[in-house]
matplotlib code that plots the C-alpha trace (Angstrom):
import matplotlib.pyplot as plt

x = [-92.2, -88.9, -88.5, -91.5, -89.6, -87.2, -88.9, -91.2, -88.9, -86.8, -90.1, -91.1, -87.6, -87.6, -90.9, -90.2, -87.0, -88.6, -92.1, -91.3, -87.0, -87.8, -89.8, -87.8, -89.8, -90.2, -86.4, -85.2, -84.6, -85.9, -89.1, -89.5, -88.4, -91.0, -93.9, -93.4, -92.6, -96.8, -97.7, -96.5, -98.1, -101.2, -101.4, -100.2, -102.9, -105.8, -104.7, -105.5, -108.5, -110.2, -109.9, -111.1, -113.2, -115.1, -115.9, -114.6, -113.3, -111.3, -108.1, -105.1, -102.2, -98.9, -99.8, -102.4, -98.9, -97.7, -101.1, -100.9, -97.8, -98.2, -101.3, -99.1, -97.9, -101.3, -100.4, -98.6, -97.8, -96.6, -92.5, -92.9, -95.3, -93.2, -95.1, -96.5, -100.4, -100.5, -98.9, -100.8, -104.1, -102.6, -101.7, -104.9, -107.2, -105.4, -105.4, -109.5, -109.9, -108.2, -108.9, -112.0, -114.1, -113.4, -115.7, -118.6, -120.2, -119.7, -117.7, -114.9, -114.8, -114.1, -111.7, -109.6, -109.8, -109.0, -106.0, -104.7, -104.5, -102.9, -99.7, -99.6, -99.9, -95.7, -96.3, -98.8, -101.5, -105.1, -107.1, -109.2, -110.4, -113.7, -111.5, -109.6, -110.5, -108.3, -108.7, -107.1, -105.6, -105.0, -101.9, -99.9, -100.4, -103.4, -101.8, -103.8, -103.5, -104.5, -106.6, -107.8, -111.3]
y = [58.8, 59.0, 63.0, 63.3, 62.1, 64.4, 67.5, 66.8, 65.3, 68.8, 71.1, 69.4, 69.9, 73.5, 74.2, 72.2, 74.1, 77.5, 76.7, 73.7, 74.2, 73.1, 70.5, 67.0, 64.6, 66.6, 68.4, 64.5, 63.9, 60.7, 61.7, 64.2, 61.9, 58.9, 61.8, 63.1, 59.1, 58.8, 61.7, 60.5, 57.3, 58.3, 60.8, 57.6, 55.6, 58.6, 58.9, 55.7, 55.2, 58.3, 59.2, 61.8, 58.5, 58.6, 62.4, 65.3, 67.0, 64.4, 65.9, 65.5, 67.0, 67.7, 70.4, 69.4, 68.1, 71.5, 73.0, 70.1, 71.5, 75.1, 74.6, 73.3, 77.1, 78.1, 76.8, 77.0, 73.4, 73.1, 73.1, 71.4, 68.5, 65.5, 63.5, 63.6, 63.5, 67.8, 67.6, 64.5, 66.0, 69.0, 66.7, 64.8, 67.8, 69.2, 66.8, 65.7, 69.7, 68.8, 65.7, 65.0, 67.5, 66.4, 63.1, 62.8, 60.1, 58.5, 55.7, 57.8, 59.9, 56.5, 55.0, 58.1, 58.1, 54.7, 55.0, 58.0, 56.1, 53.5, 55.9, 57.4, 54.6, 54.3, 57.3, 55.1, 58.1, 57.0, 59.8, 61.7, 64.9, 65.0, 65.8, 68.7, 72.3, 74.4, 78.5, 81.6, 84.0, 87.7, 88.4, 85.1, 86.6, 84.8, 81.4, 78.7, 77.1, 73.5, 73.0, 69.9, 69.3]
z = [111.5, 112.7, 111.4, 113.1, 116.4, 115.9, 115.2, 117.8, 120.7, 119.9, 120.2, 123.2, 125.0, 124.1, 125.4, 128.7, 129.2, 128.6, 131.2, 133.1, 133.7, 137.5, 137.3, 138.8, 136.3, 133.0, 133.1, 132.5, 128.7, 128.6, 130.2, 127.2, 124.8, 126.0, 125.7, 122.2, 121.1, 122.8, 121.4, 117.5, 118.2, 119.0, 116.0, 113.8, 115.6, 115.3, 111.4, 110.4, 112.3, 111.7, 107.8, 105.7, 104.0, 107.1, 107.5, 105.5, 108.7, 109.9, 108.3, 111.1, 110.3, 112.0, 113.1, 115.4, 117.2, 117.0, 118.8, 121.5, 122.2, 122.3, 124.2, 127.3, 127.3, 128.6, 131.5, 135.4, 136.3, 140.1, 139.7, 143.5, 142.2, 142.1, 139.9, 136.7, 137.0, 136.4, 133.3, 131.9, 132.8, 130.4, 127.6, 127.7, 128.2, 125.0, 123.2, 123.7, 122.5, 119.7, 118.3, 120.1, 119.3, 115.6, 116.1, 115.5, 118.3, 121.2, 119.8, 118.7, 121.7, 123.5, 121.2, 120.8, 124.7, 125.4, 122.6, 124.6, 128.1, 126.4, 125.3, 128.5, 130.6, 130.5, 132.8, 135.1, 134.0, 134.4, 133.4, 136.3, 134.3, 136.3, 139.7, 137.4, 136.8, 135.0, 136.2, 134.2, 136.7, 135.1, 137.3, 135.8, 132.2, 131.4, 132.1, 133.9, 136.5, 137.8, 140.5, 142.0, 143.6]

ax = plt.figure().add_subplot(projection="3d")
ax.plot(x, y, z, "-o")
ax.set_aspect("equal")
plt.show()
């Protein structure tokens, strides 16, 4: 777990360098650190709940870490917000794409939700996706941006 950490603490701070360098809450290294530490301990948590015992397809790897990460790059987060709500609706969008639409029922959609609320609440997130809409624009490279209703 802890190479994990490391791997994933350094991706994350490369990737927030490279598309959110302005940002006041994510540019702080503790802030990055505290977001890969919930995002290994939700894919810890999700691994042994969800096993390939249960259903084949429920094979998580690392790199389903890697993909949640990469898919922050598809988008423009507001370098003027000064809060963390943009990028959390991000991470938890992501991440229902990816592990969520592995499950198979209701259940699991809610556990895997509830589990994810509970590693991002250190941020004081409490998801809102139904308020979200995320829009491609052609002229920001096909990079999208976050609109709220």
């Amino acid at each position: 777990e802890q190479s994990l950490q490391h791997i994933y603490s350094s991706f994350l701070k490369a990737t927030f360098k490279g598309n959110f360098s302005s940002h006041p809450i994510w540019t702080n290294p503790s802030n990055q650190t505290m977001l890969a530490e919930a995002m290994i301990q939700h894919y810890k948590k999700l691994t042994k709940k969800f096993t390939v015992d249960q259903q084949a397809h429920y094979l998580f790897t690392p790199r389903d870490i890697t993909s949640w990460i990469l898919g922050l790059l598809k988008y423009e987060i507001d370098p003027e917000a000064n809060d963390a709500r943009e990028l959390l609706d991000v991470m938890f969008y992501e991440a229902r794409g990816i592990f969520r639409d592995r499950l198979v029922n209701p259940q699991s959609y809610s556990s895997l939700e509830t589990g994810m609320c509970r590693y991002l609440e250190k941020f004081g997130y409490e998801p809102e996706l139904d308020l979200v809409a995320f829009s491609s624009a052609a002229d920001r490279g096909n990079r999208k941006r976050i609109l709220k209703r």
